[in-house]
C-alpha positions in Angstrom: 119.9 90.2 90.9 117.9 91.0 87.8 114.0 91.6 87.3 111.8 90.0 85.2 109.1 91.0 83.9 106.4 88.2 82.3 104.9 89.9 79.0 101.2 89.5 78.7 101.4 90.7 74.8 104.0 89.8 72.5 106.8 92.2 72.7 107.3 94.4 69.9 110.6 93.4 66.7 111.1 96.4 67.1 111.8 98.1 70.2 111.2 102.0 71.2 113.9 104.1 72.0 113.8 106.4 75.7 116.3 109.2 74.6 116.2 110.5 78.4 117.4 106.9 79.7 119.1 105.8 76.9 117.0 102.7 76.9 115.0 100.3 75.1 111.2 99.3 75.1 110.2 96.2 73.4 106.5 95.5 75.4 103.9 97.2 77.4 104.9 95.8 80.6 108.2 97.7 79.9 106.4 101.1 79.2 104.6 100.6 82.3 107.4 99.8 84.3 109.7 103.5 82.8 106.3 105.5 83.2 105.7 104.2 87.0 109.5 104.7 87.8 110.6 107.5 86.5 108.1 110.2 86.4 110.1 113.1 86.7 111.2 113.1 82.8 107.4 112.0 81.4 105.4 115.1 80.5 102.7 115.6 77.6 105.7 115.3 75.0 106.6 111.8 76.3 103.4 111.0 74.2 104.7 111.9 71.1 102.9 110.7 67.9 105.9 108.8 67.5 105.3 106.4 70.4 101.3 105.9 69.8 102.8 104.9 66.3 104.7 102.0 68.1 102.0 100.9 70.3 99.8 100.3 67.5 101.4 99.5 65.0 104.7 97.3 67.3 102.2 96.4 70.0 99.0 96.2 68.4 97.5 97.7 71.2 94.8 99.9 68.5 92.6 101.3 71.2 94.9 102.2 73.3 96.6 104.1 70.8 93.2 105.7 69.4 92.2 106.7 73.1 95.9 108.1 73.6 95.2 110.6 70.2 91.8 111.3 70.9 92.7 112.7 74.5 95.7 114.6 73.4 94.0 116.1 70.4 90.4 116.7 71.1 90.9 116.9 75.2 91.4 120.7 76.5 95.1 120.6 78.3 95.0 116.8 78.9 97.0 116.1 82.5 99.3 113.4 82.5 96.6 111.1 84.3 94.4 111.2 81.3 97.7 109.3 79.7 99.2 107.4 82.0 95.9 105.4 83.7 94.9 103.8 80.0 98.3 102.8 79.4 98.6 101.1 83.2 94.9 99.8 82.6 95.9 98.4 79.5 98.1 96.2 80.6 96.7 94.9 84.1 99.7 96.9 85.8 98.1 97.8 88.7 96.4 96.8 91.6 93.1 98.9 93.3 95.4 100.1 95.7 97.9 100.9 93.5 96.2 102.7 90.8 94.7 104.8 93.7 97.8 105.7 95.1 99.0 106.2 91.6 95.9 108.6 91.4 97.2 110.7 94.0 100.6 110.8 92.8 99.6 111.9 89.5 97.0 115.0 90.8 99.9 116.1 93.3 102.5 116.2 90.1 99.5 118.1 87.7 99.3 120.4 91.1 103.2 121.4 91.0 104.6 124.5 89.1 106.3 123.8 86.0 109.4 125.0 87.3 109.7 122.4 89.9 108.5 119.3 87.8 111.7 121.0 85.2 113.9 120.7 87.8 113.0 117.2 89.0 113.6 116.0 85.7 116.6 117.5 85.5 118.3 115.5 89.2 116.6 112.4 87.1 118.8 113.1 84.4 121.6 113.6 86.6 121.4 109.9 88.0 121.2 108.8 84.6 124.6 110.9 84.0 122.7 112.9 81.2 124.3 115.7 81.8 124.2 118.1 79.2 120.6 117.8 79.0 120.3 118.5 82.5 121.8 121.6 82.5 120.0 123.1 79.8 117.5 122.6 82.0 118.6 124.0 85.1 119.7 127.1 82.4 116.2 127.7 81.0 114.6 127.1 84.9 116.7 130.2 86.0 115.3 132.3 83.3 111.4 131.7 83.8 109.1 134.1 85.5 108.2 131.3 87.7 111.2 130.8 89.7 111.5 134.1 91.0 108.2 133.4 92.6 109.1 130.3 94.0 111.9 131.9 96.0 115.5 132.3 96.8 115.5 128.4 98.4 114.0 127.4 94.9 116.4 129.4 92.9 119.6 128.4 95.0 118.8 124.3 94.8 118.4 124.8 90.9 122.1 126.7 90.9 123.7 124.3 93.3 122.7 121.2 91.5 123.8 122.9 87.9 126.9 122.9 89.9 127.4 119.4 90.6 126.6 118.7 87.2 129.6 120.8 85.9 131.8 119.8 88.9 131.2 116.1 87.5 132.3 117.1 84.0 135.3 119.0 85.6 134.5 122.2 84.5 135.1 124.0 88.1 135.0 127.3 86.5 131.4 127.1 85.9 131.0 125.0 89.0 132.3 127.7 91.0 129.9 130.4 89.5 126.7 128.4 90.0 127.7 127.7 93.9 128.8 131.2 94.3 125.1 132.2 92.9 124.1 129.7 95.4 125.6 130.6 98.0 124.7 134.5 97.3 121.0 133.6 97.6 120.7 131.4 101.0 123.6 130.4 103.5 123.4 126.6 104.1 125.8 124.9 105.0 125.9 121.8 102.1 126.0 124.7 99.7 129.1 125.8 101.5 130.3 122.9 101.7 130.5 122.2 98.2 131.4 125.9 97.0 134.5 125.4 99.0 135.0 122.2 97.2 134.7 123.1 94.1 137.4 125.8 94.5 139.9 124.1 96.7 139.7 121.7 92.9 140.2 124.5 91.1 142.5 126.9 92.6 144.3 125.3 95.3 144.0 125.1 99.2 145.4 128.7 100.3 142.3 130.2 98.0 140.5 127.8 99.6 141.0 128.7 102.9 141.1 132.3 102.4 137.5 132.0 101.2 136.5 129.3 103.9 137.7 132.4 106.1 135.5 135.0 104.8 132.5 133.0 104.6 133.3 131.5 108.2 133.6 127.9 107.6 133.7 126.4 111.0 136.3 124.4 111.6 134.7 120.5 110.9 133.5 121.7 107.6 137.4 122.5 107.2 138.7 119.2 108.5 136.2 117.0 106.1 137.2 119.0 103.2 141.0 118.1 103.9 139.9 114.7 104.3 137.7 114.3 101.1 140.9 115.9 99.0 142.9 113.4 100.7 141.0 110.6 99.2 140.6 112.1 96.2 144.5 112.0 96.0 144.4 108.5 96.5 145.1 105.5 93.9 140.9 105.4 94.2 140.3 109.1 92.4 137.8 108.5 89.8 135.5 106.1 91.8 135.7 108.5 94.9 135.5 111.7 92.6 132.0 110.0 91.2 130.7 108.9 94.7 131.1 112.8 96.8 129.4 114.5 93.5 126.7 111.5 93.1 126.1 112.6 96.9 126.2 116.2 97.2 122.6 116.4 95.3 121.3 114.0 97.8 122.4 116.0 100.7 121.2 119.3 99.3 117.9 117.5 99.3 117.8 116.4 102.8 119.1 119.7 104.4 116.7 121.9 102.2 113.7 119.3 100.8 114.2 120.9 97.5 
């Protein structure tokens, strides 16, 4: 079932490319829609002078484009409220309600450390299978100040997910490392789950199981790892391969809310 969206300007001849999403803009409505739904990857440098370029000159939208410069030039560290409301206002793409609850949205993102709103982006990317991009990420996360302050929890989720991303590119040497460093900084049991994994990929059930024994894997953990290489054996490899890395980030959320 596709969406569509009735365009109350005329759409631009030429459209604006979303290097995060690999995507296309060609109206307002559009814009609206990518900033509502995926605000993890829009930060001050989403509005580039690039992109009040296109909505003036593609969109012919000339005061929003003039209030957009005016608030990122003149405007002591403008939040991405000051941006995003104008652009929503602009084109009628939001109810009361909704711009309120937008509101609060947008305070409790301005509120969060930089780490964290790095690191969101980054799982974004991943569902977009941006992958190389996301791992820089995670990389330059580890080596701010900041996430030392945040915690071992906070440090661990960046490391584990840095490791799916490599597991998904097959590289299970340097999966292996980040869920070790995982793993090293809190014990849970998805992060086991998926060191384990990641090894019994690379090096084979016996090392597998030798480690599931010193880390004292019970016994279920043991049995769905057999089952999960089993269907990874199967005529069905690439789709199943895709689907158990697509979920481990997922779980990781739900077990730590990170």
């Amino acid at each position: 079932m596709s969406t569509t969206m009735l365009c109350q300007v005329a759409r631009a001849e030429n459209p604006f490319y979303l290097e995060d999403v690999d995507m296309h803009i060609g109206s307002i409505e559009e814009l609206c829609y990518y900033l509502q739904n995926h605000l993890p990857l829009v930060d001050i440098t989403f509005f580039s002078m690039h992109l009040l370029d296109w909505i003036e000159g593609e969109l012919g939208a000339v005061r929003l484009a003039q209030t957009l410069h005016h608030i990122l030039t003149e405007v002591p560290d403008p939040k991405l409220m000051e941006l995003i409301l104008p652009v929503m206002q602009e084109a009628g793409w939001l109810n009361a309600e909704e711009e309120r609850a937008m509101r609060d949205e947008l305070r409790a993102i301005d509120e969060q450390p930089v780490a964290v709103r790095m690191k969101q982006k980054a799982d974004m990317l991943i569902t977009y299978r941006k992958y190389t991009r996301a791992i820089r990420t995670y990389e330059l996360i580890l080596t701010m100040k900041q996430t030392e302050k945040l915690g071992k929890a906070f440090a661990a989720s960046v490391s584990h997910n840095m490791g799916v991303v490599y597991a998904r590119l097959f590289q299970m040497e340097e999966a292996i490392a980040c869920m070790k460093q995982a793993y090293s900084l809190i014990h849970t049991s998805q992060i086991l789950h998926d060191y384990l994994f990641c090894v019994r990929c690379q090096e084979g059930e016996e090392a597998c199981r030798k480690l599931a024994d010193e880390l004292g894997a019970d016994e279920a953990m043991r049995e769905q790892l057999d089952q999960e290489m089993q269907a990874l054996d199967s005529d069905e490899e690439p789709e199943n391969v895709d689907e158990t890395l697509r979920g481990w980030v997922r779980e990781y959320h739900r077990e730590t809310g990170l």
